[in-house]
C-alpha positions as CSV (number, residue, x, y, z in Angstrom):
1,X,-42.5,40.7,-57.5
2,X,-42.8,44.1,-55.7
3,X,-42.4,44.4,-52.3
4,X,-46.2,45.8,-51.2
5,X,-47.2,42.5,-53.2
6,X,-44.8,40.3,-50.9
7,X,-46.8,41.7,-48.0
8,X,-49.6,39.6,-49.1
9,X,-47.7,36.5,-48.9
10,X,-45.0,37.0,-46.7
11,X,-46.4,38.1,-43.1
12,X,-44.2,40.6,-41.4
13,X,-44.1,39.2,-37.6
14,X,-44.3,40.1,-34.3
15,X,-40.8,39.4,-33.1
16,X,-38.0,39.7,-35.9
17,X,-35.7,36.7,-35.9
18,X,-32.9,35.3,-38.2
19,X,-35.4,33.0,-40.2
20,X,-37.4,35.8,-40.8
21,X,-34.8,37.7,-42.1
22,X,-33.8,35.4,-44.6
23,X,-37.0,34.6,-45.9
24,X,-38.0,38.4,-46.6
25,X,-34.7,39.2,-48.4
26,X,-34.7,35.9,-50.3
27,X,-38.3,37.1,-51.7
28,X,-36.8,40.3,-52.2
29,X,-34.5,38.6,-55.0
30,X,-31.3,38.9,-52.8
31,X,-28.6,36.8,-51.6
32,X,-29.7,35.9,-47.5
33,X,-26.0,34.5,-46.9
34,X,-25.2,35.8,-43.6
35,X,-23.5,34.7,-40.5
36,X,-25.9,33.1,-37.7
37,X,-25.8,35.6,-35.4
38,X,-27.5,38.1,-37.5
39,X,-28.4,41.5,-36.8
40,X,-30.0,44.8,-39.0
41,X,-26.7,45.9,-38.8
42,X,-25.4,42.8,-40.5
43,X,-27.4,43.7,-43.5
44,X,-25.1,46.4,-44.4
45,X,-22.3,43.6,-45.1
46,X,-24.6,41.8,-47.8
47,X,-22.7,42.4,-51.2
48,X,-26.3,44.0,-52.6
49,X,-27.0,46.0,-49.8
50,X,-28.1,49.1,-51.2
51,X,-30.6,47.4,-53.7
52,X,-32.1,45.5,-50.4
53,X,-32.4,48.4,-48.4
54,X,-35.5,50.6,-50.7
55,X,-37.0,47.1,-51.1
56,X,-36.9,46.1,-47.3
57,X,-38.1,49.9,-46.8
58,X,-41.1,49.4,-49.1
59,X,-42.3,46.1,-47.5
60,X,-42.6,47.3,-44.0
61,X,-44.3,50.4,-45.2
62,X,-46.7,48.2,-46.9
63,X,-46.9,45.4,-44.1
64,X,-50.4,45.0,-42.1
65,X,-49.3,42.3,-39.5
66,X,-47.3,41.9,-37.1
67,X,-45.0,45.2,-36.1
68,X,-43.5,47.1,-38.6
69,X,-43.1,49.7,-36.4
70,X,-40.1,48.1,-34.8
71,X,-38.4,47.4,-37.9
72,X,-39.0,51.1,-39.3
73,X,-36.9,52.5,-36.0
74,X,-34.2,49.8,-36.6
75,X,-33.9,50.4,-40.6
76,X,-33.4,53.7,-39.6
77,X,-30.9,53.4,-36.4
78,X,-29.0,50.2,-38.1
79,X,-29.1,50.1,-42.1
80,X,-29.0,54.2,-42.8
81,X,-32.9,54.2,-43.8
82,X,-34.3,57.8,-43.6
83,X,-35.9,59.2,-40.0
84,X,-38.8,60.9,-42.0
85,X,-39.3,57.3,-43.7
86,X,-39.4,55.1,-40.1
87,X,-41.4,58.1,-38.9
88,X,-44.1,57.8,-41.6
89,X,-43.9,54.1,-40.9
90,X,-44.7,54.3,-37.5
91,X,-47.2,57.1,-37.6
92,X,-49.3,54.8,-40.0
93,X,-49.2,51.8,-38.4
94,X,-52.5,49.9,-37.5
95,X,-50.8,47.1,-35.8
96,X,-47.3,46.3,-33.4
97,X,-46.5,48.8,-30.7
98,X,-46.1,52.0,-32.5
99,X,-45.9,54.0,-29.0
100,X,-42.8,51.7,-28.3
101,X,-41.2,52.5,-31.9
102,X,-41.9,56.4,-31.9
103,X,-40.7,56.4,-28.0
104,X,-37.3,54.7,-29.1
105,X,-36.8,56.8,-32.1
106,X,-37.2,59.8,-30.0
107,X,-34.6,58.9,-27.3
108,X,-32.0,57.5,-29.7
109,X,-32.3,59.0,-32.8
110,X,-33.7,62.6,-32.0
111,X,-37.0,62.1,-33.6
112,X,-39.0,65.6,-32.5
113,X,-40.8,64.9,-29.3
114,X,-44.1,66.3,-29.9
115,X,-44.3,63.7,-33.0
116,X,-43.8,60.7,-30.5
117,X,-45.8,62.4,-28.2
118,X,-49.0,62.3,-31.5
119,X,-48.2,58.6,-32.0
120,X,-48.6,58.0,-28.4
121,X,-51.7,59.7,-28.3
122,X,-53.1,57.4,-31.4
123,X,-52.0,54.2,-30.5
124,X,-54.3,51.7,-30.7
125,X,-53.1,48.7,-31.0
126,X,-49.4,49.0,-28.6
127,X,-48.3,50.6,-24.9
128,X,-49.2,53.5,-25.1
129,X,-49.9,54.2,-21.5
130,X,-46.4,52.7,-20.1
131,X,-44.5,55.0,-23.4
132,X,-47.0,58.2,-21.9
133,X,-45.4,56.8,-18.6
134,X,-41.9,57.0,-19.7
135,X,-42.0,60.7,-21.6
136,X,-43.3,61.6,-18.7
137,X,-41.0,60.2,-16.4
138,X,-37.4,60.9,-18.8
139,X,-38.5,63.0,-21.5
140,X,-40.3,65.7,-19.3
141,X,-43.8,65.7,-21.4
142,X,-46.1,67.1,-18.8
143,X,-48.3,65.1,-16.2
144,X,-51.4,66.1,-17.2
145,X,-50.9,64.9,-20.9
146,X,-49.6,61.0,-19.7
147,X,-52.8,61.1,-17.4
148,X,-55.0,61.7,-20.6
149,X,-52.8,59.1,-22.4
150,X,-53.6,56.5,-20.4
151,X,-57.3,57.5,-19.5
152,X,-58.1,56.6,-23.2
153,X,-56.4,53.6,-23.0
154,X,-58.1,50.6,-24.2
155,X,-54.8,48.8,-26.0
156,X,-52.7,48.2,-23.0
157,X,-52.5,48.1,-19.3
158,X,-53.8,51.8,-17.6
159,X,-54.3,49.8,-14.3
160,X,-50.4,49.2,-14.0
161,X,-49.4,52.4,-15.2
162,X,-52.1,54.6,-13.1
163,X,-50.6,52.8,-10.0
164,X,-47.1,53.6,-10.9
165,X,-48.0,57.0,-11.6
166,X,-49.4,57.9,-8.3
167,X,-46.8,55.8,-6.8
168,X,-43.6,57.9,-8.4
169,X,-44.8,60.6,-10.5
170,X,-47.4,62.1,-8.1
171,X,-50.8,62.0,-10.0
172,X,-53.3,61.8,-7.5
173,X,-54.7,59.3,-6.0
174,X,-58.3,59.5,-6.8
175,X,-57.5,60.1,-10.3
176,X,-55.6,56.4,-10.3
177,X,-58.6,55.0,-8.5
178,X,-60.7,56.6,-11.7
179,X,-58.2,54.6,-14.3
180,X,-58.6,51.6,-12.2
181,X,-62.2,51.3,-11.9
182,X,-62.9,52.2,-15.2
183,X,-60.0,49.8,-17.1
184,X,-61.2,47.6,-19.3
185,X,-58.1,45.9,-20.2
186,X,-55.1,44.7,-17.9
187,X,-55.7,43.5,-14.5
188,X,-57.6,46.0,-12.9
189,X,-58.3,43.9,-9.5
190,X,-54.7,43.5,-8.7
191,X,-54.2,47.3,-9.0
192,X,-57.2,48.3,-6.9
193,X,-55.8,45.9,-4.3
194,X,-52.3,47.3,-4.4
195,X,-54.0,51.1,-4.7
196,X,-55.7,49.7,-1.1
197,X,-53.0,47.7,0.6
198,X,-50.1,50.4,-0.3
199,X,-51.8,53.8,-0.7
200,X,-55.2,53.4,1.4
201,X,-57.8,53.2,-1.2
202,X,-61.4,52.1,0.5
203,X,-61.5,48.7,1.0
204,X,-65.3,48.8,-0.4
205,X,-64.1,50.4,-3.6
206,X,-61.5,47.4,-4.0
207,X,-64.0,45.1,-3.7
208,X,-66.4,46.9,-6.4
209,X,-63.7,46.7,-8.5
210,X,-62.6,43.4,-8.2
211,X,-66.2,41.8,-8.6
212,X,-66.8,44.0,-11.5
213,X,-63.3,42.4,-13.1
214,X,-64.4,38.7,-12.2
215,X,-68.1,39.5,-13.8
216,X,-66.9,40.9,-16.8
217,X,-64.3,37.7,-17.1
């Protein structure tokens, strides 16, 4: 069976765990015996190692569930698999946290920042605020672009990271107000209180916000 048809009936997860491990390279015809502490390093000490490797590449390009995105960055950091392979991956992902992925490849395996920075920018379905957060914060990507990041935000948290961006990184105050009272996902009550108590947003506009949270609950 080929590994885009395994996809089908093998669902790549969420969280990658030993079980999981065994299960996709026993339906990908190869021997799973490995010590219990197992890592993506440890895969390199399996006897067919490089026939495993193209197959285990092919069903995570393939995979529509859980977050291949993860497992492209540690194919690629772990097992030898290509960067321009993990960053196809990740670019094409529709599910998993690909801002995460693309953010990690950049810092430890020198994927160009720009690229992370498009993932970022396209992420749907991961963190893409708090990763727009973080190039800001350690990769110097400008202020103005993590600001646009996470207006657009309807995956993650904005709330949280609009506060912590005002709070450390100096965007203003009114614009986190703007995130806050326009979030639709997170908890944007708890940030329009902390915006208030903290960093003296109106108490009237707290309130607005938090009734508008508890109606749309």
């Amino acid at each position: 069976m080929k590994a885009n048809a395994i996809s089908q009936s093998l669902e790549c997860p969420q969280i990658f765990d030993t079980e999981f491990a065994r299960k996709l390279i026993v339906h990908l015809g190869c021997d799973a015996t490995h010590e219990d502490d197992w890592c993506w390093a440890d895969l390199r000490k399996l006897p067919d190692f490089d026939r495993l490797l193209p197959l285990m590449m092919d069903y995570f390009e393939h995979a529509t569930t859980g977050n291949p995105s993860e497992a492209a960055y540690l194919l690629h950091r772990d097992c030898g698999a290509p960067l321009e392979w993990a960053q196809r991956v990740i670019e094409n992902a529709t599910t998993g946290d690909p801002s995460w992925a693309a953010y990690q490849l950049h810092i430890e395996c020198y994927a160009p920042l720009d690229w992370a920075q498009r993932v970022v920018e396209n992420d749907t379905t991961g963190s893409p605020s708090m990763i727009a957060y973080l190039l800001h914060g350690n990769c110097g990507v400008p202020l103005d672009w993590a600001q646009r990041v996470i207006e657009n935000d309807t995956a993650s948290a904005p709330s949280w990271v609009a506060y912590w961006l005002h709070r450390d990184c100096g965007a203003s105050l009114e614009w986190a107000q703007r995130v806050v009272k326009n979030a639709t996902t997170g908890d944007p009550s708890w940030f329009a209180y902390l915006l208030h108590e903290n960093w003296g947003a109106p108490l009237e506009w707290a309130k607005r916000v938090k009734t508008r949270s508890r109606n749309e609950n």
